[in-house]
C-alpha positions in Angstrom: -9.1 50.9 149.3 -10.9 54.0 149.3 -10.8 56.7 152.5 -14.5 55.9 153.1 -14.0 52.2 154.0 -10.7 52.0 155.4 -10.2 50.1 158.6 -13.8 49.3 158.8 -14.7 47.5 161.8 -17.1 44.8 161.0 -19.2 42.6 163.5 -18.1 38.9 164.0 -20.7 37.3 162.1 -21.9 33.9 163.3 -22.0 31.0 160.6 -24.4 29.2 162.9 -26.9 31.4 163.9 -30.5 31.0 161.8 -29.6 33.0 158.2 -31.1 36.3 158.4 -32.2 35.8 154.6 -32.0 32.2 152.6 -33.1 31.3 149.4 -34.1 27.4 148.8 -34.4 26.4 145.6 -35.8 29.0 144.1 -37.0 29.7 140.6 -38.2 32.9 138.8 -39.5 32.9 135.1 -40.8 36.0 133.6 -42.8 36.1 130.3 -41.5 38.3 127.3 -43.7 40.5 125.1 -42.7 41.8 121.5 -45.0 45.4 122.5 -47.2 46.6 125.0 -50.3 45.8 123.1 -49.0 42.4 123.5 -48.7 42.5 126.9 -52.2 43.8 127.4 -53.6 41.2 125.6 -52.0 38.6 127.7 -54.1 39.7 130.2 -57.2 38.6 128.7 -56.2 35.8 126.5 -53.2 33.1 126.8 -50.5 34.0 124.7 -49.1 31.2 122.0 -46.0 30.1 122.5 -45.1 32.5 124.8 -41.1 33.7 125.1 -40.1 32.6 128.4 -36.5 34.1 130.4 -35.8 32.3 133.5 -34.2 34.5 135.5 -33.9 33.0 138.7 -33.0 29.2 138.1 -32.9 27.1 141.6 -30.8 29.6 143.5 -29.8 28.3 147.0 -27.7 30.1 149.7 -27.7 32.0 152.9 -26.8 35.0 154.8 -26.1 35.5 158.1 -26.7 38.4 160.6 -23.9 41.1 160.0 -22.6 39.5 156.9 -22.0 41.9 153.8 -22.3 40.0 150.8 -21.7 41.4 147.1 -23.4 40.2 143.8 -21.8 39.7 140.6 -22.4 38.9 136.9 -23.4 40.4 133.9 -26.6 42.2 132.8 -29.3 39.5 133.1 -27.8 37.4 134.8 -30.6 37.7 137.4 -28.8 40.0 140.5 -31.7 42.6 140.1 -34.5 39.6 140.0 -32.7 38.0 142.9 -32.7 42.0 145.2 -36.5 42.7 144.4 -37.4 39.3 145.7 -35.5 39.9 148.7 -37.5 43.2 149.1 -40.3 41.1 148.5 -41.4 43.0 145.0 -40.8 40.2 143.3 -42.5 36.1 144.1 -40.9 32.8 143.6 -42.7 30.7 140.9 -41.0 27.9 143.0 -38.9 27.3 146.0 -38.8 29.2 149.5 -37.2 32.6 150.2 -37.4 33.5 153.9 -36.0 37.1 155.1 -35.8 37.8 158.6 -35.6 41.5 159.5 -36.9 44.6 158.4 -35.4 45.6 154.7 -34.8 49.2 153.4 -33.8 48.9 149.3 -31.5 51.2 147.6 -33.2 50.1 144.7 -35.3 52.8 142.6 -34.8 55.6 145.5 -38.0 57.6 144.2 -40.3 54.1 144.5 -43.7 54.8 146.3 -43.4 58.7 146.4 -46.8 60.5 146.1 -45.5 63.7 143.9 -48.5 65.8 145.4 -47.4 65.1 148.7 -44.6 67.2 150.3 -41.2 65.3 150.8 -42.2 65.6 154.5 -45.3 64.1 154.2 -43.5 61.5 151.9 -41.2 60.5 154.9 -44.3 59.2 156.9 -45.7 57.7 153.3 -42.5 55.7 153.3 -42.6 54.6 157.0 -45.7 53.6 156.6 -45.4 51.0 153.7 -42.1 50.2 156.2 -44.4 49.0 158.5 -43.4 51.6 160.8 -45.7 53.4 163.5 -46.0 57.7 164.1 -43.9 57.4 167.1 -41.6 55.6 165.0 -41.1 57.8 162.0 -41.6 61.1 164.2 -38.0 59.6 165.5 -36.4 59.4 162.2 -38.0 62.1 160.7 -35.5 64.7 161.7 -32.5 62.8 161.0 -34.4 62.0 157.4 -34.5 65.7 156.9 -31.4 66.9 158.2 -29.3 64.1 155.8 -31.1 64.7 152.5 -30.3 68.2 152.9 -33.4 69.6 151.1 -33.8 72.8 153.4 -37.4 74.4 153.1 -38.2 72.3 150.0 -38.8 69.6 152.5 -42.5 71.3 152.6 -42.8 71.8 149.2 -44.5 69.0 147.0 -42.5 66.5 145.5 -43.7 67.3 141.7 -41.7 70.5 142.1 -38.4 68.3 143.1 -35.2 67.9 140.9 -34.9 64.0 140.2 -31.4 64.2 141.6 -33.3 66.0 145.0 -36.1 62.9 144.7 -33.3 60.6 144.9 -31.3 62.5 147.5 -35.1 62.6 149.8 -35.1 58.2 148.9 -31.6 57.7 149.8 -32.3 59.7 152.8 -35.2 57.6 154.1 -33.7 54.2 153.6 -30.6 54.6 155.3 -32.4 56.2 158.4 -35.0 53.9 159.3 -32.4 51.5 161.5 -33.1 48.6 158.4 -31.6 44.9 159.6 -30.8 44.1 156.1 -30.2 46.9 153.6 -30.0 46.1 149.7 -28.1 47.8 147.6 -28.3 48.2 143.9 -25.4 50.5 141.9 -27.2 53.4 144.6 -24.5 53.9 146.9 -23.9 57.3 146.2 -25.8 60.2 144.4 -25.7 63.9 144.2 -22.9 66.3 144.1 -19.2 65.0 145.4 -20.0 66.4 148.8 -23.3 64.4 149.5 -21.7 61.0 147.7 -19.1 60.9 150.7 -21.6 61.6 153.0 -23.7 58.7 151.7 -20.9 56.3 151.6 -19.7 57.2 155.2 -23.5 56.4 156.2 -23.0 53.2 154.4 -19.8 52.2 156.2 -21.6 53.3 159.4 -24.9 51.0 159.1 -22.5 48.0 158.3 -20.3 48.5 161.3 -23.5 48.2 163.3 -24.1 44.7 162.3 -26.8 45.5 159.8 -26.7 42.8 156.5 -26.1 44.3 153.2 -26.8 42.7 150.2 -24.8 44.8 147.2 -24.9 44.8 143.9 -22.5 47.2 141.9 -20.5 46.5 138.3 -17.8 48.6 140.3 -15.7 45.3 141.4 -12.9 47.4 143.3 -15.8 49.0 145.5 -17.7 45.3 145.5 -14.1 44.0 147.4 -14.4 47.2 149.4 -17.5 46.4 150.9 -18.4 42.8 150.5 -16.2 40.3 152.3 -18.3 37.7 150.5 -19.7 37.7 146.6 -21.7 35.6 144.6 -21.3 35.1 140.6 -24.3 34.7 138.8 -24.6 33.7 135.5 -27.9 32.9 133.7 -30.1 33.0 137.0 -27.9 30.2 138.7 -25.5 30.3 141.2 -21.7 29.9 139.4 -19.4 30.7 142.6 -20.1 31.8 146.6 -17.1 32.7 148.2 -15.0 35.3 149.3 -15.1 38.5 147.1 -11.3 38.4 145.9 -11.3 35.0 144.6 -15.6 35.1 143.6 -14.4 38.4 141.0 -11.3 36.0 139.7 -13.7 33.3 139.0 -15.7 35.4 137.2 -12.8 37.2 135.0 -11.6 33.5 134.1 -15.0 32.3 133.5 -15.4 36.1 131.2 -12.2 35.2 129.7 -13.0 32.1 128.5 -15.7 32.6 126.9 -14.7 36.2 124.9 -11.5 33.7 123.9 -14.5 31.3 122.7 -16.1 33.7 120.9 -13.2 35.2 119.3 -11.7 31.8 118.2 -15.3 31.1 116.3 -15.1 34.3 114.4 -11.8 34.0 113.5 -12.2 30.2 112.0 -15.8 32.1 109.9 -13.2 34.6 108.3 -10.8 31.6 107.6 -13.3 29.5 106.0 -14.9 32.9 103.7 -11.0 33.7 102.8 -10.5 29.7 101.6 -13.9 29.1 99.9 -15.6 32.6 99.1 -15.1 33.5 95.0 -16.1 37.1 96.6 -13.4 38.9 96.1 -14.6 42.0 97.7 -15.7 39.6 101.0 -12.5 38.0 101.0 -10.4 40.8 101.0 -12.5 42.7 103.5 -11.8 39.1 105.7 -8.4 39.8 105.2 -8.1 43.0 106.7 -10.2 42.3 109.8 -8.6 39.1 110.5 -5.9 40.6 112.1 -7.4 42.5 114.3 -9.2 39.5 115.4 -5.9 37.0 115.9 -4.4 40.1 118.0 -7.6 40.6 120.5 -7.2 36.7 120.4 -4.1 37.1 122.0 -4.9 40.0 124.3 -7.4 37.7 125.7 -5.2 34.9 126.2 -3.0 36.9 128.2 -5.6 38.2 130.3 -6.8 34.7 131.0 -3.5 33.1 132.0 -2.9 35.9 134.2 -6.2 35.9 136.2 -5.5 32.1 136.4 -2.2 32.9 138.0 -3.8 35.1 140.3 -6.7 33.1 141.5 -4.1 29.9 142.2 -2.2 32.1 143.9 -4.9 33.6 146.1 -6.9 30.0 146.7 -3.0 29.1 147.9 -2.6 32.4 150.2 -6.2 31.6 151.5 -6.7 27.7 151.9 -2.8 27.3 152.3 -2.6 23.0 151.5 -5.6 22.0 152.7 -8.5 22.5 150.2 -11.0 20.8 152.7 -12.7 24.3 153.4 -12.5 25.8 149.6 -16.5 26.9 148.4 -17.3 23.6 145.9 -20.3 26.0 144.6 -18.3 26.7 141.2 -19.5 25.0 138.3 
């Protein structure tokens, strides 16, 4: 575990209080455009057979006050979609999501900046699409000023800002405001090594307050780190919810197994062009690669025994003999 969230003293969280944020049932579809003209024209006229993604597929769970909860999967699987609705950027298309709290994103940091604006003026921008009042961001303003570390650019327009400075000013703003829920999107840390620990000390700071942090990070070591809870999604639904040790061995299994999948399928394609092809330059070109395949094969099958190991072991360490209180979320 890294320096920053060592010993990190966490509020007791209370299973059942109301959730602070819960999703029920809710599904998100988006439609998919070959080019922009295309997309323009959808405006005006209903497209034909239109490409649909679901990205959001009747997701169900809750968080609770105080809880820090870490989301996993691959790219698409539908974390982002699943953040921006909590921020409320995003709609369901069906379901409920209620949220309970005010909610300061780590999403894109340099989201509703006026660039003519100084970064000043940008702080009371930003508190007032917050919903906060003058008195309210006259309060923070200092602190806002005094973390992002801008000096006397902090009076300068923002068009004349560094994008790194931009994000420093976003980061700044976000973390200040005294959020109840704070969502967190591969943003934990930017600018030089200095300001990152400073960031990730205020992070470690606002969740030892109680405040409830959704994150999302491909980092898994600093997901575990963070998150005493994850959830796996896959496809827009819900694979695993449980505690962020065994939620990242699920995932590696349920990886595993289908790279292993994969692999096998390719490797029976090369078998059947070696046995039938009257290519000769295909078949020997099959030859060559197919070893290379049968040894990732076997890389793989290592990898998946042993994160099979490890996840028995820890469900053992955890539950101990009785399963009764395991998650029975995974698919």
């Amino acid at each position: 575990m890294s320096e920053f969230f060592q010993n990190m003293e966490r509020v007791k969280v209370d299973k059942n209080s109301k959730p602070v944020i819960k999703f029920d049932n809710v599904c998100k579809t988006y439609t998919l455009y070959k080019s922009d003209q295309e997309r323009f024209r959808a405006l005006f006229i209903k497209p034909r057979n239109p490409i649909l993604h679901r990205a959001l597929d009747h997701v169900s769970f809750e968080v609770h006050k105080g809880e820090s909860v870490g989301i996993m999967g691959d790219n698409g699987c539908g974390k982002s979609t699943l953040l921006k609705t909590v921020t409320g950027v995003n709609f369901p298309d069906e379901g409920t999501v209620e949220v309970d709290g005010m909610v300061a994103a780590l999403l894109e940091l340099t989201a509703g900046f006026s660039i003519e604006m100084t970064g000043r003026e940008n702080i009371y921008l930003k508190g007032y699409i917050l919903g906060l009042d003058d008195s309210q961001i006259k309060e923070i303003e200092k602190r806002v000023i005094d973390f992002a570390e801008l000096g006397e650019y902090i009076d300068q327009p923002v068009r004349t800002y560094s994008s790194g400075m931009k994000m420093r000013l976003g980061f700044a703003i976000n973390v200040n405001i005294s959020p109840d829920i704070l969502v967190v999107d591969e943003a934990l840390a930017v600018g030089d090594a200095a300001f990152k620990a400073k960031c990730k000390n205020k992070i470690r700071e606002i969740i030892e307050t109680g405040v409830t942090v959704l994150f999302v990070s491909h980092n898994a070591a600093q997901v575990e780190e963070i998150c005493e809870r994850s959830i796996y999604m896959k496809k827009g639904h819900i694979i695993f919810d449980g505690p962020t040790k065994e939620t990242h061995l699920v995932y590696l299994v349920d990886k595993r197994t289908m790279q292993i999948d994969k692999r096998k399928k390719k490797i029976a394609q090369l078998e059947e062009l070696i046995k039938t092809s009257d290519n000769v330059e295909d078949v020997k070109a099959a030859e060559n690669v197919l070893p290379k395949h049968k040894k990732r094969l076997e890389a793989l099958e290592s990898d998946f025994e042993q994160y099979s190991k490890d996840l028995e072991n820890f469900r053992k360490d955890y539950y101990g003999n009785d399963d009764s209180d395991k998650k029975d979320t995974e698919e």
